[in-house]
gemmi code that builds the backbone of each chain (N, CA, C; Angstrom):
import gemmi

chains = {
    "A": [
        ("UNK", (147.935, -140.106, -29.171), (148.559, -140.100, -30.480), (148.982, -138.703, -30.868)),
        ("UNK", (149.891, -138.818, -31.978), (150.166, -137.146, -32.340), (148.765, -136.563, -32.846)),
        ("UNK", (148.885, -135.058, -32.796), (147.627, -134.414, -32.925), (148.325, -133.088, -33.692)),
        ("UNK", (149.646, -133.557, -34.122), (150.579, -132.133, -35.408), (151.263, -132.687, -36.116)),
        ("UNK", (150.690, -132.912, -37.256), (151.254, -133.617, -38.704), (151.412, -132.874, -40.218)),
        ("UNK", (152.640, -133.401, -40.682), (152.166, -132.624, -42.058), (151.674, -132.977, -43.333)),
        ("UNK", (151.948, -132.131, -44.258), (151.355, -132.779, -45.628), (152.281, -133.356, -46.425)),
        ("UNK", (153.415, -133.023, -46.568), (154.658, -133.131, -47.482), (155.402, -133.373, -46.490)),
        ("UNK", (156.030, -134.826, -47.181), (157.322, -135.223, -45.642), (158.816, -134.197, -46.809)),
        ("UNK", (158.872, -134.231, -48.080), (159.724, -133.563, -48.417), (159.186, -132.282, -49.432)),
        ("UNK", (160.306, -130.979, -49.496), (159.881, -130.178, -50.169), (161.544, -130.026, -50.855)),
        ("UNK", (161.598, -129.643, -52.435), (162.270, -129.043, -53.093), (162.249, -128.263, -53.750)),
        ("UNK", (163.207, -126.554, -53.654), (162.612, -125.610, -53.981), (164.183, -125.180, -54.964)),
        ("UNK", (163.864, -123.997, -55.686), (165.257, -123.514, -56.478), (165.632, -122.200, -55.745)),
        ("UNK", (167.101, -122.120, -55.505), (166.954, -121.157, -54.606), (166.384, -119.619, -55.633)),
        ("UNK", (166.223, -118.910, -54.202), (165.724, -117.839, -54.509), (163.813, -117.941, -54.532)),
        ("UNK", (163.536, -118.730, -55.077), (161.871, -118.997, -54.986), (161.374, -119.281, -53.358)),
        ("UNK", (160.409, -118.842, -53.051), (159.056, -118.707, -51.851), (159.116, -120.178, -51.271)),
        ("UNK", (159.266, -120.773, -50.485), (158.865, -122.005, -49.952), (157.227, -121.961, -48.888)),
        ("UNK", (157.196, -122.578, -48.737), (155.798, -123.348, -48.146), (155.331, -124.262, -47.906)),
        ("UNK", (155.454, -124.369, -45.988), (155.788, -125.677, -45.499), (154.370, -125.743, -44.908)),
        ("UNK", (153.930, -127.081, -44.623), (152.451, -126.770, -44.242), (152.099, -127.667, -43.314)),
        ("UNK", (151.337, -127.279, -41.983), (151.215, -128.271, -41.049), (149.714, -128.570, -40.501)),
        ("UNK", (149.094, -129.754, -39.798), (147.838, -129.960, -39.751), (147.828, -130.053, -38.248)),
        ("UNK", (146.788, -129.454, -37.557), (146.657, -129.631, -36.227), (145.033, -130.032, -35.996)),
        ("UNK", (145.266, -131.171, -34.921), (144.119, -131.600, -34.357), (142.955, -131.068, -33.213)),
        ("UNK", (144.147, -130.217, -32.532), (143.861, -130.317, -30.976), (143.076, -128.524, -31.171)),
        ("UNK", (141.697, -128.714, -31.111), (141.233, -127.088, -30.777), (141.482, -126.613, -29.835)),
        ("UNK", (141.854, -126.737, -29.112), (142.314, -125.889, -27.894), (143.786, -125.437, -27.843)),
        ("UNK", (145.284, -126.399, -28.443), (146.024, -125.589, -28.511), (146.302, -124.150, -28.482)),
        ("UNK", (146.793, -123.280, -28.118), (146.692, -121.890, -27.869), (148.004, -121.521, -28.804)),
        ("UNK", (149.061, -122.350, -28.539), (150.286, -121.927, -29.077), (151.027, -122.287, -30.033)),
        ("UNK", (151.436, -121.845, -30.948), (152.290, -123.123, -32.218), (153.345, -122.573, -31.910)),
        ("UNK", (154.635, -123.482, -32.826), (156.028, -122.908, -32.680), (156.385, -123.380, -33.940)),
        ("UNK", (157.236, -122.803, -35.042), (157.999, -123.337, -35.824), (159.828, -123.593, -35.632)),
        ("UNK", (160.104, -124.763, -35.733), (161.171, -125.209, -35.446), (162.377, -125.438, -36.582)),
        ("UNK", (163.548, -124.877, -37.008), (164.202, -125.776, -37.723), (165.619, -126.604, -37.154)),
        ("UNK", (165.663, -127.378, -38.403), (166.938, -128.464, -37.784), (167.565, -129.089, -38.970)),
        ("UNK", (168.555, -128.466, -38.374), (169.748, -129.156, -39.389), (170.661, -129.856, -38.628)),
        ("UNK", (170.924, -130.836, -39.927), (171.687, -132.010, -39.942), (172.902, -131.854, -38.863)),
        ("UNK", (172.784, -132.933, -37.867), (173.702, -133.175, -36.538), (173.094, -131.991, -35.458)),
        ("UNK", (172.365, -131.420, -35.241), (171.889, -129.910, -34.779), (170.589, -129.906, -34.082)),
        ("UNK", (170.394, -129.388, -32.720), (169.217, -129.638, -32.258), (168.251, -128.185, -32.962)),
        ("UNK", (166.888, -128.710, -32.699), (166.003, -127.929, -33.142), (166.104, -126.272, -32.734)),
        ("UNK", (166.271, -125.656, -33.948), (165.967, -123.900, -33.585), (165.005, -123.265, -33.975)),
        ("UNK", (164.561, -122.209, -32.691), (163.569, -121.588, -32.805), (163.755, -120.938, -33.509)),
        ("UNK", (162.074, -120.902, -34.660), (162.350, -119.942, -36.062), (161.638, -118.608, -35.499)),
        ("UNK", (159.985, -119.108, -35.395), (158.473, -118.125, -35.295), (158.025, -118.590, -34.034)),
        ("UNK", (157.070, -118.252, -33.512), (155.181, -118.739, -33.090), (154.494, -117.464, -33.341)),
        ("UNK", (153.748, -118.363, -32.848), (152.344, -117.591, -33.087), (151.412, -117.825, -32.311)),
        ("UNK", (150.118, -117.048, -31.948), (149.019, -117.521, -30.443), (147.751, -117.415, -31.231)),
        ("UNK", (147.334, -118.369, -30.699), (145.985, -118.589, -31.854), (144.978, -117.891, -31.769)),
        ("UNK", (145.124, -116.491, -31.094), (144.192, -115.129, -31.209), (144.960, -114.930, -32.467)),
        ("UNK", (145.945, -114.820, -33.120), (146.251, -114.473, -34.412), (146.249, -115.026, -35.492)),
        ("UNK", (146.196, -114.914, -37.043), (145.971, -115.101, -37.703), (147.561, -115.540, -38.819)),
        ("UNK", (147.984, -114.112, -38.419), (149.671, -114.012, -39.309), (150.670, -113.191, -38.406)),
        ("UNK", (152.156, -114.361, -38.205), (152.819, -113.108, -37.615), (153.817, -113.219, -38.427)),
        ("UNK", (155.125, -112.118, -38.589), (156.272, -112.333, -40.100), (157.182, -112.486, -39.022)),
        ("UNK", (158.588, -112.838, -39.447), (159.575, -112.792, -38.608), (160.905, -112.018, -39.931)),
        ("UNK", (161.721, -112.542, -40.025), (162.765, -111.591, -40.781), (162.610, -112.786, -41.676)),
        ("UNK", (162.652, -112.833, -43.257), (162.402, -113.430, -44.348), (161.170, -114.370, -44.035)),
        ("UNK", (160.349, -114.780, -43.142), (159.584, -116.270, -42.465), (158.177, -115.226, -42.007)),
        ("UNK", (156.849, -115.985, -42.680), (155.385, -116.058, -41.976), (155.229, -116.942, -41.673)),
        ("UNK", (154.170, -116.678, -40.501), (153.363, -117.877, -40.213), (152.000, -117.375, -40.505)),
        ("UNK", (151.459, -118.832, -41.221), (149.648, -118.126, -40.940), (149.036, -119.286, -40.748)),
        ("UNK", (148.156, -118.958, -39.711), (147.116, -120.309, -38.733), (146.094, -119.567, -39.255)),
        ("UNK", (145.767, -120.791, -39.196), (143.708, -120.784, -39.947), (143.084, -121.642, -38.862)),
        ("UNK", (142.490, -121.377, -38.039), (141.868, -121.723, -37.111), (140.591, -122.655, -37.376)),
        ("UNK", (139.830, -122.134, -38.467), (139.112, -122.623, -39.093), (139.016, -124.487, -39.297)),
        ("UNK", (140.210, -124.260, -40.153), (140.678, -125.852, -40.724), (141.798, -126.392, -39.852)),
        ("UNK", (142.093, -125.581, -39.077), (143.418, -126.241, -37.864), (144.391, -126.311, -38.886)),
        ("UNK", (145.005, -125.516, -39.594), (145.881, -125.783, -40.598), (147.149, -124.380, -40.277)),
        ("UNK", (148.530, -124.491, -40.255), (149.379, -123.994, -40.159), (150.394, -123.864, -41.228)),
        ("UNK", (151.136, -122.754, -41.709), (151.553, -122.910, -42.439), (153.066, -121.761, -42.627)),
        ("UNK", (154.071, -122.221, -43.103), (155.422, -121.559, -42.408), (156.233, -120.888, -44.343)),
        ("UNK", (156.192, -119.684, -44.460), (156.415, -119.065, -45.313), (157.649, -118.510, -45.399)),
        ("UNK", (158.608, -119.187, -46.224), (159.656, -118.442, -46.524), (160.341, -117.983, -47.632)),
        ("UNK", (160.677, -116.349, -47.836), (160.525, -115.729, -48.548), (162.233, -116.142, -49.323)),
        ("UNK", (162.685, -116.123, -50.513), (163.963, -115.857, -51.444), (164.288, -117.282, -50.443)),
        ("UNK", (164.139, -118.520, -50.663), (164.785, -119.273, -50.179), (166.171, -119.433, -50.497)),
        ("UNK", (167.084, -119.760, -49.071), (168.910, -119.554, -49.728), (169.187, -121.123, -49.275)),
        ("UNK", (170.334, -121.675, -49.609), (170.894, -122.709, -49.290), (171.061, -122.839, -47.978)),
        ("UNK", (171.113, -122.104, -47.293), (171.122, -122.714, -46.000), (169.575, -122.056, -45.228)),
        ("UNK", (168.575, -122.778, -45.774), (167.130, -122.540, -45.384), (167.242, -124.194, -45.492)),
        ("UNK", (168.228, -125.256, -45.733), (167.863, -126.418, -46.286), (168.311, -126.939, -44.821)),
        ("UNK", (166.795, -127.813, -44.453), (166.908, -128.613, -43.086), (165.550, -129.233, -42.967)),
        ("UNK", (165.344, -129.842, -41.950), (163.963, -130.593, -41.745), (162.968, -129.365, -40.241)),
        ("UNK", (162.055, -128.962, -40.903), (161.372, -128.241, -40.362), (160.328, -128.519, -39.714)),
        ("UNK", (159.998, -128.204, -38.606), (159.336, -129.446, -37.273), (157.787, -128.008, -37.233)),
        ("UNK", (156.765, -128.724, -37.386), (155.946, -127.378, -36.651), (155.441, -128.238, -34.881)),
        ("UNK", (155.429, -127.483, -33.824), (155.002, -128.012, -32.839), (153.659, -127.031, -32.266)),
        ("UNK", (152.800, -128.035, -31.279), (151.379, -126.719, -30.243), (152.099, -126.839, -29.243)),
        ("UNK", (151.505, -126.156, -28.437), (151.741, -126.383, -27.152), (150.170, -126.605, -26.436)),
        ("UNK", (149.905, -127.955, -25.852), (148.983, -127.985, -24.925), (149.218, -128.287, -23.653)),
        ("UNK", (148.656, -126.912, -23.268), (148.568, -126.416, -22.063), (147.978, -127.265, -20.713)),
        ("UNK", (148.645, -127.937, -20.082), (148.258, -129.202, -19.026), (148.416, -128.297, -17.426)),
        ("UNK", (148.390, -126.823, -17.632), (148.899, -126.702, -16.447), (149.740, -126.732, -15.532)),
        ("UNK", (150.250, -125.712, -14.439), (151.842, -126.128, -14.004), (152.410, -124.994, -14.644)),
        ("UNK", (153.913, -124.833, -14.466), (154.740, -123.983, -14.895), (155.721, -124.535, -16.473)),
        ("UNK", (155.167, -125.607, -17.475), (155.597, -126.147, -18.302), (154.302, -126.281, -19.068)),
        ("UNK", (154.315, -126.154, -20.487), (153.837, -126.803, -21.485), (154.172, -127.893, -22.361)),
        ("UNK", (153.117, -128.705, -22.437), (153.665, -129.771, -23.311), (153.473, -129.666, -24.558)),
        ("UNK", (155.106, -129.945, -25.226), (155.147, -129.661, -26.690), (154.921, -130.845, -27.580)),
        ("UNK", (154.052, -130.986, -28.271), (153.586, -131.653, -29.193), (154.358, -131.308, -31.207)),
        ("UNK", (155.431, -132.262, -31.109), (155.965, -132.023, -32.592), (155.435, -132.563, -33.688)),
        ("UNK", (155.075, -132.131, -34.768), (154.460, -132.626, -35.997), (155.569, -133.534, -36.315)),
        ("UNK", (155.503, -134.415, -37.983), (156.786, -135.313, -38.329), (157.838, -134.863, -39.138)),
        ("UNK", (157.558, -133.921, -38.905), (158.489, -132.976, -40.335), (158.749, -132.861, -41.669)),
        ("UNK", (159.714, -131.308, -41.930), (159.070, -131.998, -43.454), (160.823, -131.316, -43.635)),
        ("UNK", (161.558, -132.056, -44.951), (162.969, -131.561, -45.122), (162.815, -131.111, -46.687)),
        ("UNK", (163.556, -129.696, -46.428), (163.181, -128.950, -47.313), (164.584, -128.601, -47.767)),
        ("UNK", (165.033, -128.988, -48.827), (166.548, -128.787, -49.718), (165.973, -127.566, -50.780)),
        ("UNK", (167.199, -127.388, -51.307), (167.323, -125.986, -51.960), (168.352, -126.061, -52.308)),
        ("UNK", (167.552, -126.034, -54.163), (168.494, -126.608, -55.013), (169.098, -125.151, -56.001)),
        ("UNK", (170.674, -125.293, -55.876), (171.896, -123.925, -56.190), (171.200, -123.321, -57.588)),
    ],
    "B": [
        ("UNK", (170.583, -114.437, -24.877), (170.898, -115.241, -24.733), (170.354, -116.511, -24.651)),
        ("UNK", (169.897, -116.967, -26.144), (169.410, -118.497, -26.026), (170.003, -119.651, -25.982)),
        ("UNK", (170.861, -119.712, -25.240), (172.268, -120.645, -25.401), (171.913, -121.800, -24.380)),
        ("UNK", (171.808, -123.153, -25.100), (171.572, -124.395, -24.076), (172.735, -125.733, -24.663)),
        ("UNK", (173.804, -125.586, -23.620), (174.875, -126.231, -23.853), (174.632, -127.808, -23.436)),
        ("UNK", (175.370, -128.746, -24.213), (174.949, -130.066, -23.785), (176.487, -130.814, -24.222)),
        ("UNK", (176.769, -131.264, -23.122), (178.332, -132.638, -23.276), (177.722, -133.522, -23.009)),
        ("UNK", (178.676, -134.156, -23.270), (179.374, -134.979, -24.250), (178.607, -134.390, -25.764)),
        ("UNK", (179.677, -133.897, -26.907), (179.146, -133.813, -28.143), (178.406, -135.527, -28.906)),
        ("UNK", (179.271, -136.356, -28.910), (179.370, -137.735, -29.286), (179.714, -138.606, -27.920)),
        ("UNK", (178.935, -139.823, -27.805), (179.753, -140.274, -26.665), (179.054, -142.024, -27.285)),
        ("UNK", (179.874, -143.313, -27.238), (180.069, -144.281, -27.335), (179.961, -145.093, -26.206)),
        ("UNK", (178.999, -146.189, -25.896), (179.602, -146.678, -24.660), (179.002, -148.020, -24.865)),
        ("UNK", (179.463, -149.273, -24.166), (179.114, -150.466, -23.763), (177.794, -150.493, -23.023)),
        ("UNK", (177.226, -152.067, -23.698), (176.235, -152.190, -22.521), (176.137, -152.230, -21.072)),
        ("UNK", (177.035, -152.335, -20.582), (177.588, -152.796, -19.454), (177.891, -151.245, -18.755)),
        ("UNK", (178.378, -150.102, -19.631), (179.043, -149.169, -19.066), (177.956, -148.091, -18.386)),
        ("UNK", (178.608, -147.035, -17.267), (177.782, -145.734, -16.931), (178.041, -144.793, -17.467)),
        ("UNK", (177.575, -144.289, -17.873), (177.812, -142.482, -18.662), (176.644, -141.783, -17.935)),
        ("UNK", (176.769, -140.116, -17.928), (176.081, -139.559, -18.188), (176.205, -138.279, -19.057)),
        ("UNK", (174.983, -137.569, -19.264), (174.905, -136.553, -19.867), (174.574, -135.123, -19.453)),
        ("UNK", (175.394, -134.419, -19.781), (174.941, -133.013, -18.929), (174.803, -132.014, -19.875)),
        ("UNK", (173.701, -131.268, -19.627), (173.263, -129.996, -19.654), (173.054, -128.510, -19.149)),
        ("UNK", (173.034, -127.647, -19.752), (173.431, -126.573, -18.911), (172.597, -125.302, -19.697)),
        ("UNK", (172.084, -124.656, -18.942), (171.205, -123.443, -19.303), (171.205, -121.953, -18.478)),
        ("UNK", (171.415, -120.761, -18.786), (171.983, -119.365, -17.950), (170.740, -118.316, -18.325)),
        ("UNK", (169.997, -118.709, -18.523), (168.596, -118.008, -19.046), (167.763, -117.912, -18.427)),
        ("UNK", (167.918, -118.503, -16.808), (166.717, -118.436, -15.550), (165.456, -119.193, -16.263)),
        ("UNK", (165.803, -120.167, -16.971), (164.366, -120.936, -17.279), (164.454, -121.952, -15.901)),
        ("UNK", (162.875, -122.549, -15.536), (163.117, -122.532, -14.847), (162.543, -124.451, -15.339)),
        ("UNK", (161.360, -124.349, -16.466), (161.534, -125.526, -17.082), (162.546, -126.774, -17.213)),
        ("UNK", (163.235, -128.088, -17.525), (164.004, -128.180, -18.123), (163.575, -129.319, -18.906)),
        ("UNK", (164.038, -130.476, -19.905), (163.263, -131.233, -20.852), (164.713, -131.875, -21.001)),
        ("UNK", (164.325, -133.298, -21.384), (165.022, -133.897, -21.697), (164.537, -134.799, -22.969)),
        ("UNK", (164.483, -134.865, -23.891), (164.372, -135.474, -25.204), (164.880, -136.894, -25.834)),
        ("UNK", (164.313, -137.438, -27.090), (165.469, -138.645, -27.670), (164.894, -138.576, -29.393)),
        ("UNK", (165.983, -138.735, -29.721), (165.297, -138.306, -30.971), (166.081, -139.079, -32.093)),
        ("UNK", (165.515, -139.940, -32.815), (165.758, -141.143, -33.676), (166.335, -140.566, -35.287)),
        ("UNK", (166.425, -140.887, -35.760), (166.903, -140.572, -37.140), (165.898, -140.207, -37.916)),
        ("UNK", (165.695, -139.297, -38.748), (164.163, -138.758, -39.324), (163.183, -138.530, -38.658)),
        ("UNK", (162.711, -138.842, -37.137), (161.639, -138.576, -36.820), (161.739, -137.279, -35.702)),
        ("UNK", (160.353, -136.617, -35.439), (160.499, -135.947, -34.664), (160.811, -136.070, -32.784)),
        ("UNK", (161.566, -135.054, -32.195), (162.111, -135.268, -30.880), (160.833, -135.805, -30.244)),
        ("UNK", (161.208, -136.999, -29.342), (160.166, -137.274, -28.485), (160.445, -137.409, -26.453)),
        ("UNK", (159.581, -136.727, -26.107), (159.838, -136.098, -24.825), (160.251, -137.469, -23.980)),
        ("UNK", (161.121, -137.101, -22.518), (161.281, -138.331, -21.744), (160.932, -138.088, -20.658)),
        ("UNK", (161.420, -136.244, -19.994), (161.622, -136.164, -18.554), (161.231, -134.501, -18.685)),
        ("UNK", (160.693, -133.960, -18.090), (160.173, -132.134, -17.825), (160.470, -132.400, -16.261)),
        ("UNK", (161.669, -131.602, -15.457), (161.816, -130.886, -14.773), (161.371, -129.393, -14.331)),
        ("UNK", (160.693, -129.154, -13.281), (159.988, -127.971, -13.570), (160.315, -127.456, -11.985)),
        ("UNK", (160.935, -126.058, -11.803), (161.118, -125.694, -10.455), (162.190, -127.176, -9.790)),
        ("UNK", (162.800, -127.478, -10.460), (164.200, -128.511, -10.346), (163.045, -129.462, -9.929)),
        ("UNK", (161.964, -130.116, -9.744), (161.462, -131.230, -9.403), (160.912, -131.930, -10.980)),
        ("UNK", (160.980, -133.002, -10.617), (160.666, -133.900, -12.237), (159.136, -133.991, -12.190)),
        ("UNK", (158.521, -133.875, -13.037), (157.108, -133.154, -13.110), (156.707, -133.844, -14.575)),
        ("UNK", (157.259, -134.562, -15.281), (156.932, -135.718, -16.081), (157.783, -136.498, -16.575)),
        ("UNK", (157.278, -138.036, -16.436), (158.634, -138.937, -16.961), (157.199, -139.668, -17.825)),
        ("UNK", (157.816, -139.842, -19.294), (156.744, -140.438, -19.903), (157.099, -141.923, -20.188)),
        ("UNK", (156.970, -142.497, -19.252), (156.878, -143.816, -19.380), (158.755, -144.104, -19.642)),
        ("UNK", (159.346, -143.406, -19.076), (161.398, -144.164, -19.831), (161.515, -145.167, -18.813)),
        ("UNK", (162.053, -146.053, -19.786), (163.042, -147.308, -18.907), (163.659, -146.335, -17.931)),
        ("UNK", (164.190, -147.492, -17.040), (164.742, -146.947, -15.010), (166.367, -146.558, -15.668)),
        ("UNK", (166.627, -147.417, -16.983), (168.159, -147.440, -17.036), (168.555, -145.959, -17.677)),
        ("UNK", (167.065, -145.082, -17.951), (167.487, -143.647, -17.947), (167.100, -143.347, -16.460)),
        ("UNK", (168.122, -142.474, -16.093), (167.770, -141.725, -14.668), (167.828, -140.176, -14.118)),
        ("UNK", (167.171, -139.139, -14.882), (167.395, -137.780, -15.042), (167.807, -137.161, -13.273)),
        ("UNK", (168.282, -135.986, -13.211), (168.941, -135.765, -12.012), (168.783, -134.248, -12.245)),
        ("UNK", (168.338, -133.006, -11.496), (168.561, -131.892, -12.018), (169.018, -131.350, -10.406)),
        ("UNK", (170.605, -131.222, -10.330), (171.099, -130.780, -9.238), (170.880, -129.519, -8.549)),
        ("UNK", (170.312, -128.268, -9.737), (170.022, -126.701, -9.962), (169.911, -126.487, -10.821)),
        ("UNK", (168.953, -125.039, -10.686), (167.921, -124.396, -11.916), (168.724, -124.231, -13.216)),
        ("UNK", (170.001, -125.000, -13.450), (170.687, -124.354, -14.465), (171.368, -125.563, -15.235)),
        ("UNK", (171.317, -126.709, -14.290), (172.122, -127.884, -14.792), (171.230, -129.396, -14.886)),
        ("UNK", (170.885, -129.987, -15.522), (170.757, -130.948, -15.976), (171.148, -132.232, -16.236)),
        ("UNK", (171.085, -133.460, -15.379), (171.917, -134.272, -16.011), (170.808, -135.868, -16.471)),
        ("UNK", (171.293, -136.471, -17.568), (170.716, -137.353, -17.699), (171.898, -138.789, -17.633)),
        ("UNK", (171.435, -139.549, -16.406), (172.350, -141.011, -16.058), (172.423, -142.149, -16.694)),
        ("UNK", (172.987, -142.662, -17.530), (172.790, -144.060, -18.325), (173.443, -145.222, -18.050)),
        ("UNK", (172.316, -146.078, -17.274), (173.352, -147.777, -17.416), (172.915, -148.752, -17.865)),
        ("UNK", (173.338, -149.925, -18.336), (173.108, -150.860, -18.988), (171.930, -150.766, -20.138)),
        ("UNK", (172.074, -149.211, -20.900), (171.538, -149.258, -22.228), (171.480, -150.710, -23.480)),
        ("UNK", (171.142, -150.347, -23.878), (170.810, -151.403, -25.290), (170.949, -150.793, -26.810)),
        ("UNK", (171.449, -151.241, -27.752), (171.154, -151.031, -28.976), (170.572, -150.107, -29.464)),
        ("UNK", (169.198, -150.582, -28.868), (168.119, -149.535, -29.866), (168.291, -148.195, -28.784)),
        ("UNK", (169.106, -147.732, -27.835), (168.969, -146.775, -27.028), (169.555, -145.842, -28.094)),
        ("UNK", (170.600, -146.127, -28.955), (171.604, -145.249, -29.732), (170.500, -144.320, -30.096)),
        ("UNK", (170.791, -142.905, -30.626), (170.141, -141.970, -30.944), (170.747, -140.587, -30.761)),
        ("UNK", (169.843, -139.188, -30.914), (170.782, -138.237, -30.472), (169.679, -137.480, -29.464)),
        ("UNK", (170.196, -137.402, -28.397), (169.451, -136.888, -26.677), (169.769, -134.938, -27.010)),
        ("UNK", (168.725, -135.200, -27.007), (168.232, -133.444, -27.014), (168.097, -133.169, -25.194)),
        ("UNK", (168.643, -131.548, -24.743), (168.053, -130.580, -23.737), (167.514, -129.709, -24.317)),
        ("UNK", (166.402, -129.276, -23.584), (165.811, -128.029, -24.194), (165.488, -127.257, -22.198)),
        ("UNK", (165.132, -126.128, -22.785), (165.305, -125.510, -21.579), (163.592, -124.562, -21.861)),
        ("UNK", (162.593, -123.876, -20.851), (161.812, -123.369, -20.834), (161.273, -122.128, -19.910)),
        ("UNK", (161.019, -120.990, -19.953), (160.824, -119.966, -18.939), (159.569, -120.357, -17.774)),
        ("UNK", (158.758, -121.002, -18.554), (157.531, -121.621, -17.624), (156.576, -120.475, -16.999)),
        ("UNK", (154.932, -120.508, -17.439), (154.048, -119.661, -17.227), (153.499, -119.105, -18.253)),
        ("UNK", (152.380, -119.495, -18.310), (151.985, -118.647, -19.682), (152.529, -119.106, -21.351)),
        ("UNK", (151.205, -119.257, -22.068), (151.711, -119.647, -23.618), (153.163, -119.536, -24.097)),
        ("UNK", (153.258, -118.622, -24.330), (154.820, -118.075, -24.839), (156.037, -118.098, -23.966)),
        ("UNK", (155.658, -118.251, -22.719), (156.876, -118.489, -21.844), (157.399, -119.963, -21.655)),
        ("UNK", (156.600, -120.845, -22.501), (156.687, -122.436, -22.639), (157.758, -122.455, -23.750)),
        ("UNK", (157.687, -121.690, -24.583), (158.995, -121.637, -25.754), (160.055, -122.668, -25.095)),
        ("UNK", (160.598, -123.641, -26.106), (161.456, -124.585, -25.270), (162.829, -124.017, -26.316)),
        ("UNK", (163.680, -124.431, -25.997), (165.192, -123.333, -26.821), (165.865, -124.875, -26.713)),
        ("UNK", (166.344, -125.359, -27.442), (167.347, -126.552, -27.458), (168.694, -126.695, -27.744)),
        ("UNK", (169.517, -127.503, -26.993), (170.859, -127.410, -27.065), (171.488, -128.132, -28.386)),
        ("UNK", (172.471, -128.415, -28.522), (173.030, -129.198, -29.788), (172.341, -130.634, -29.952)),
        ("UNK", (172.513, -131.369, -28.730), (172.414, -132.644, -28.747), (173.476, -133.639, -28.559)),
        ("UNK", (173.225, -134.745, -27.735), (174.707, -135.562, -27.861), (174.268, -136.654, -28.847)),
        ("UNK", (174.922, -137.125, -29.342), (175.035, -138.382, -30.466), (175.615, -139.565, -29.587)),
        ("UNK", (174.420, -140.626, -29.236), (174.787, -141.493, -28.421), (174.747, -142.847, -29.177)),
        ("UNK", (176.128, -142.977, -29.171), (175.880, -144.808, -29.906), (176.122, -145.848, -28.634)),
        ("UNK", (174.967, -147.272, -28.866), (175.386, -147.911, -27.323), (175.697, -149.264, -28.587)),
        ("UNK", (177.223, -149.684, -27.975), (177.648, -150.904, -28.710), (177.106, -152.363, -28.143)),
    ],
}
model = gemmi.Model(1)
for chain_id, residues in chains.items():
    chain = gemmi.Chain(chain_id)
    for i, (resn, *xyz) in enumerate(residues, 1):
        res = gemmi.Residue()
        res.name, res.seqid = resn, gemmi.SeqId(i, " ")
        for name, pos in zip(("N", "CA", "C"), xyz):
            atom = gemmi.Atom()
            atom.name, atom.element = name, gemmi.Element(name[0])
            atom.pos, atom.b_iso = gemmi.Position(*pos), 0.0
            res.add_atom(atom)
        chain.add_residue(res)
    model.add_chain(chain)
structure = gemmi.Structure()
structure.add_model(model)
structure.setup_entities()
């Protein structure tokens, strides 16, 4: 079964305000997360990751911070603009060995951003 | 260069008919993935090519038939689809080895309707 789900299947924010997308993971051993976005007609783009020796990494306007603790992930973006508006996938990667990882996608969550 | 190209943009076809789908990646990954991905939900895996040998098929009908001729091209074969096959077929491409070298990079997607 999936083992990366979220809390909020939708988020609506005004632009310019902080968004905060939030994801739940099962699997303790995952090593790797990835945050994904996707817009409409558009395959998934790489936003972040992060390796679960860490805690927080930033990217240009976007955090991530894993809590290891509660298996909880969570994707931070700063002055949200209109085109931050898409359905945002968090995925792990568990590690099966071999020269591939298998990516495990949460259900997403679509996050509009309102003018 | 994260660029993972995929034709047919849109492609239409009969039950009856053959199509396929091709993909293409210049990034020396050596991974490759083939995807299907339904309307609202998240991409769900079909086929991981790894070192050009197919290295997971998760359970797809025979009437998908993935083909990876070289480390760079991709093709996925379709005959006598059905209805519920319609969807939009994701490539994603992967460096392979190690946490972070699993990063999968995805192409547009084709938009497959089967009449």
């Amino acid at each position: 079964g999936e083992s990366v789900g979220l809390h909020l299947p939708t988020l609506s924010v005004q632009e310019g305000d902080n968004s905060i997308i939030n994801c739940a993971y099962s699997n303790s051993a995952s090593d790797y997360f990835i945050w994904y976005k996707q817009e409409s007609g558009k395959g998934p783009q790489f936003i972040i990751d992060i390796r679960s020796n860490m805690d927080k990494r930033q990217g240009q306007r976007v955090t991530v911070l894993l809590n290891k603790t509660v298996k909880h992930l969570s994707l931070q973006i700063a002055a949200t603009q209109p085109g931050d508006s898409a359905v945002y996938f968090c995925a792990e990667i568990q590690n099966y060995g071999g020269s591939q990882g298998n990516l495990i996608f949460g259900k997403g969550t679509k996050l509009s951003v309102k003018p | 260069d994260t660029e993972v190209t995929q034709t047919p943009k849109h492609l239409v076809m009969g039950m009856t008919n053959k199509k396929s789908l091709k993909c293409e990646q210049h990034m020396g990954h050596r991974a490759m993935y083939w995807y299907k991905q339904k309307a609202k939900k998240p991409p769900e895996l079909m086929f991981v090519y790894s070192y050009e040998k197919l290295s997971i098929n998760e359970s797809v009908p025979s009437r998908f038939s993935p083909e990876c001729p070289n480390s760079s091209l991709l093709n996925l074969h379709l005959h006598a689809l059905q209805p519920e096959d319609s969807a939009l077929y994701l490539c994603a491409s992967s460096q392979g080895g190690g946490s972070s070298a699993y990063t999968q990079y995805f192409g547009p997607g084709t938009r497959l309707t089967v009449l």
